[in-house]
Residue frames as a rotation matrix with the C-alpha (Angstrom) as fourth column:
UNK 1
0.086 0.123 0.989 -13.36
-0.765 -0.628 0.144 13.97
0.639 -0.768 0.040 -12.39
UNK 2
0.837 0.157 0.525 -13.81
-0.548 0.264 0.794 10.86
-0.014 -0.952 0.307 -10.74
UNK 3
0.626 -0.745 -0.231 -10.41
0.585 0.644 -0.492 9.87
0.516 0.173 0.839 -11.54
UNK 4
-0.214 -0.393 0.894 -8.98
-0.103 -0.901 -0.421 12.65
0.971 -0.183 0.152 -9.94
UNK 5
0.725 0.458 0.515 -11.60
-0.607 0.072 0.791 11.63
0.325 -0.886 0.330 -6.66
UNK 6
0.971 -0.195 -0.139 -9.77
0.184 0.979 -0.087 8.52
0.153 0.059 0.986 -7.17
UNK 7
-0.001 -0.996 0.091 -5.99
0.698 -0.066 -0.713 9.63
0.716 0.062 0.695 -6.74
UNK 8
-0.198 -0.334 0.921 -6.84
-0.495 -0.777 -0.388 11.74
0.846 -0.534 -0.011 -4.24
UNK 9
0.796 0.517 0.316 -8.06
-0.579 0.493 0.649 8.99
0.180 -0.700 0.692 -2.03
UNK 10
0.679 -0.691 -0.248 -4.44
0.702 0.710 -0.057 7.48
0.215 -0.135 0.967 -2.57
UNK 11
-0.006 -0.591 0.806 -3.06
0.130 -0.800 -0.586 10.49
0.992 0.101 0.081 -1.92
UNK 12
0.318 0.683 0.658 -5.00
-0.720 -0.277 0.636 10.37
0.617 -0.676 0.403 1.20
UNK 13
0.845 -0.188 -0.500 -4.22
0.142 0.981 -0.129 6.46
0.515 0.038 0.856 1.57
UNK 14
0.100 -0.961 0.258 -0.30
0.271 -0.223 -0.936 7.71
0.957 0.163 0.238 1.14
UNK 15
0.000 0.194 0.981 -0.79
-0.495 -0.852 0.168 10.58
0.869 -0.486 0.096 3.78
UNK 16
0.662 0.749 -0.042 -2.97
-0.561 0.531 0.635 8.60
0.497 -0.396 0.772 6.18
UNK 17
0.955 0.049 -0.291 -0.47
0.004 0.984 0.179 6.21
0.295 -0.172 0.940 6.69
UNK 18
-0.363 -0.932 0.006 2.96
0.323 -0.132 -0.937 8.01
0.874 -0.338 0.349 7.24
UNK 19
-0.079 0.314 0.946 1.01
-0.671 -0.719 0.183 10.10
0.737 -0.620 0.268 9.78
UNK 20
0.777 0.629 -0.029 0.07
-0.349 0.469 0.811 6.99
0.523 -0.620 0.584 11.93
UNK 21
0.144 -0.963 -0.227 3.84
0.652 0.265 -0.710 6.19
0.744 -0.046 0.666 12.05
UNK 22
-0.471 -0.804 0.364 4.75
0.371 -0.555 -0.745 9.27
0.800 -0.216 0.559 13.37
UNK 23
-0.260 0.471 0.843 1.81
-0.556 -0.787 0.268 10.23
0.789 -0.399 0.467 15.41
UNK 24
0.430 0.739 0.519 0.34
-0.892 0.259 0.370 7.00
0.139 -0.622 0.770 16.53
UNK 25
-0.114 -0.785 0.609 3.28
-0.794 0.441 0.419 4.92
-0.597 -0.436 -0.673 16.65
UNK 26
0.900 0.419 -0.122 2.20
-0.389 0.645 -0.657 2.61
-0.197 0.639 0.744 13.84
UNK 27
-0.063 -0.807 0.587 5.10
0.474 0.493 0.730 -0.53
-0.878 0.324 0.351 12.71
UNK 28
-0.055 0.116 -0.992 6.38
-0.763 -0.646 -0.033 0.45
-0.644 0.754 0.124 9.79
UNK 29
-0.837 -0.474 -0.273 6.28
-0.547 0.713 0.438 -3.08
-0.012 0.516 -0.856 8.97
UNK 30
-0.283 0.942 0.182 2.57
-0.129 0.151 -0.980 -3.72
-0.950 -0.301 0.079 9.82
UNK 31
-0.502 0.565 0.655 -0.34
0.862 0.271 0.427 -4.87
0.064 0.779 -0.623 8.07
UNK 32
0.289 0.811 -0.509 -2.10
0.645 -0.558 -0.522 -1.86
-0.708 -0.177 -0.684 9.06
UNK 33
0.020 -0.690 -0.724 0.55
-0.561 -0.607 0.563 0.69
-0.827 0.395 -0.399 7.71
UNK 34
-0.790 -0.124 0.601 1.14
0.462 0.525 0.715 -2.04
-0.404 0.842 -0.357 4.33
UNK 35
-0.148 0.891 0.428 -2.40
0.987 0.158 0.013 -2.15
-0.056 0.425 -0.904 3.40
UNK 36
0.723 0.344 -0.600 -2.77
-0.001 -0.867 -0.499 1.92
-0.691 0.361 -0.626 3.30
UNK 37
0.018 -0.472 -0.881 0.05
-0.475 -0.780 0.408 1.76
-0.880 0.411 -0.239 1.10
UNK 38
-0.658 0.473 0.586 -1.26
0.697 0.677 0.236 -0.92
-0.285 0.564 -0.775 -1.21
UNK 39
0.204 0.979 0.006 -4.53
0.920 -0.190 -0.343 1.14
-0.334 0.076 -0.939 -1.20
UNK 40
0.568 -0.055 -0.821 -2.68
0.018 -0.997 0.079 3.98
-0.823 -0.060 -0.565 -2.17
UNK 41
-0.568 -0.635 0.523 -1.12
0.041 0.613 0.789 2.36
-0.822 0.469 -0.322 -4.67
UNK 42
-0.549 0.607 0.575 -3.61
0.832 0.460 0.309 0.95
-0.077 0.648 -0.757 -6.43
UNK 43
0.072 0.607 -0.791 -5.50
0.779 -0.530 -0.335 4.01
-0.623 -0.592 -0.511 -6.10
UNK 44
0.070 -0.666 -0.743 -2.94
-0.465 -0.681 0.566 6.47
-0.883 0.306 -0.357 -7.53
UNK 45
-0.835 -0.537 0.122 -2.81
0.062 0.129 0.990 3.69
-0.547 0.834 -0.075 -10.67
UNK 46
-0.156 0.719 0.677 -6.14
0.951 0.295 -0.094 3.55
-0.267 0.629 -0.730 -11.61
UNK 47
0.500 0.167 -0.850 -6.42
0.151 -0.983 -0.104 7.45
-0.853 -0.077 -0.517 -11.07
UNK 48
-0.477 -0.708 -0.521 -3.12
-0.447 -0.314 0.837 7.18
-0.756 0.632 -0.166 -14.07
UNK 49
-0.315 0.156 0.936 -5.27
0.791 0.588 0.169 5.45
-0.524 0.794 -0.308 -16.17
UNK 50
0.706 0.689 -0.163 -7.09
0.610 -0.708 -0.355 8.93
-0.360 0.151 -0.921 -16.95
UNK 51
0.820 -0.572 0.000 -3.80
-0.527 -0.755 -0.392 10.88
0.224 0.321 -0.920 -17.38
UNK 52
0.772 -0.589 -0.237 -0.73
0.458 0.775 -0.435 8.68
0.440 0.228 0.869 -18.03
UNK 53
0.552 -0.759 0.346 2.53
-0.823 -0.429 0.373 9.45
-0.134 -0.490 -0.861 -16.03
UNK 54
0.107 -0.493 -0.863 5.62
-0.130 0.854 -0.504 6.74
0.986 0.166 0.027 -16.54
UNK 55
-0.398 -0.904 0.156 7.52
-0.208 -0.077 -0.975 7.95
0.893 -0.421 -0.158 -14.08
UNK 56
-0.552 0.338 0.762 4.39
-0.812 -0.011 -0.583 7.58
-0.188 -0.941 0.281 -11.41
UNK 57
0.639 0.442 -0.629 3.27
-0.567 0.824 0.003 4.32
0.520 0.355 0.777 -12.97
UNK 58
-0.064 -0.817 -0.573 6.86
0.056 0.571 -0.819 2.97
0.996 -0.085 0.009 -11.92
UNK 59
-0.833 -0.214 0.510 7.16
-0.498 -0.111 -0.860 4.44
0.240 -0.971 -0.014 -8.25
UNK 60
-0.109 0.323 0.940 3.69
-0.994 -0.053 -0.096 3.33
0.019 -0.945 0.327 -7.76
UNK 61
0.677 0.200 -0.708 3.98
-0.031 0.969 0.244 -0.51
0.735 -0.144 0.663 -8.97
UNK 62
-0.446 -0.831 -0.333 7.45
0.066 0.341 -0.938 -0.42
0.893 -0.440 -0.098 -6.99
UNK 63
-0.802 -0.054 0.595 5.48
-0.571 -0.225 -0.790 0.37
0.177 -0.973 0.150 -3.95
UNK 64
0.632 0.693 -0.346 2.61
-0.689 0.707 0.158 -2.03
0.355 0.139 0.925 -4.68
UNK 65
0.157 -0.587 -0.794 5.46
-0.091 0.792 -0.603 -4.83
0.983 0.167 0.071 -4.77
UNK 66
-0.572 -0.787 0.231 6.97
-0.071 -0.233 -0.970 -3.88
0.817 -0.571 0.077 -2.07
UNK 67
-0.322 0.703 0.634 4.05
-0.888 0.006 -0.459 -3.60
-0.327 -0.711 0.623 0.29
UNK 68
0.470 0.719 -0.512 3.07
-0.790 0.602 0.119 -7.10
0.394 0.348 0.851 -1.04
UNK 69
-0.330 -0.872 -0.362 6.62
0.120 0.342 -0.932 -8.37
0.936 -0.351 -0.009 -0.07
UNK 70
-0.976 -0.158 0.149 5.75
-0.179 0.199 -0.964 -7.28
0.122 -0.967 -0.222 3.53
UNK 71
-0.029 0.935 0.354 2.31
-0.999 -0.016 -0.039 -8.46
-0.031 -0.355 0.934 3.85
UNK 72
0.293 -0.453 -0.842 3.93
-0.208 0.829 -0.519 -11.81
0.933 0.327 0.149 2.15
UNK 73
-0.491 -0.708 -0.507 6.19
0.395 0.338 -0.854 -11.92
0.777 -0.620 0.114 5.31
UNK 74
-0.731 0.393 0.558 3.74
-0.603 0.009 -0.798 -11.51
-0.319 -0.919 0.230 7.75
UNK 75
0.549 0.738 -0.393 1.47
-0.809 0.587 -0.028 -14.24
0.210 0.333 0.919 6.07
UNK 76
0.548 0.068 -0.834 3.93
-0.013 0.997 0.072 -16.59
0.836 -0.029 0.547 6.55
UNK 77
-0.664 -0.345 0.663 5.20
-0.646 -0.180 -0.742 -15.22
0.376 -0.921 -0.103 10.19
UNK 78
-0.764 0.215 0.608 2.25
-0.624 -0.011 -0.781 -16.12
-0.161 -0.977 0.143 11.19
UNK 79
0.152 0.619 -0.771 1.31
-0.662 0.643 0.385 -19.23
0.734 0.452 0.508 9.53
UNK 80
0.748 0.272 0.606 0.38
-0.594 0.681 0.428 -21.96
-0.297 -0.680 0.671 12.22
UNK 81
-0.327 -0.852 -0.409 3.03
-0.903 0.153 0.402 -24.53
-0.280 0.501 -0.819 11.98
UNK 82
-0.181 0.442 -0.879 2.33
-0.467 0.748 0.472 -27.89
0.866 0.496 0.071 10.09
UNK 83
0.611 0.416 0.674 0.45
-0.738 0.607 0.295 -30.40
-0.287 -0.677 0.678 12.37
UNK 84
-0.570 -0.725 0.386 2.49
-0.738 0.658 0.147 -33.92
-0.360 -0.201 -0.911 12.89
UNK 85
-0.084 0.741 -0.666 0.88
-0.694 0.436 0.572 -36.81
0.715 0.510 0.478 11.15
């Protein structure tokens, strides 16, 4: 059961986050909008640990990655640049 709680909270995650796009104008490149789909992610795999799925093992590392890739590139957008010795 509480695997099940679990995937639905990335379901939720999933949800949660297209909606803000479309409603509340969320980037789709944000950290805000990344990080629900990270949390959905991760969410949706531990939930597969209870009932195995390849095919939703794959889609959801590929979206794990992927949402790391853009949190990656906003970590180093907005690294300070190096100080001059």
């Amino acid at each position: 059961m509480i695997y099940t709680i679990i995937g639905l909270l990335g379901v939720l995650m999933y949800v949660t986050g297209y909606l803000a796009i479309q409603v509340w104008q969320w980037n789709a490149a944000g950290l805000r909008y990344l990080l629900c789909n990270i949390l959905g992610a991760l969410f949706t795999l531990i939930s597969l640990m209870h009932n195995f799925n390849l095919a939703a093992f794959v889609t959801q590392i590929i979206f794990l990655l992927i949402s790391l890739y853009g949190v990656g590139k906003i970590w180093l957008n907005n690294k300070p640049p190096p100080r001059p010795d």
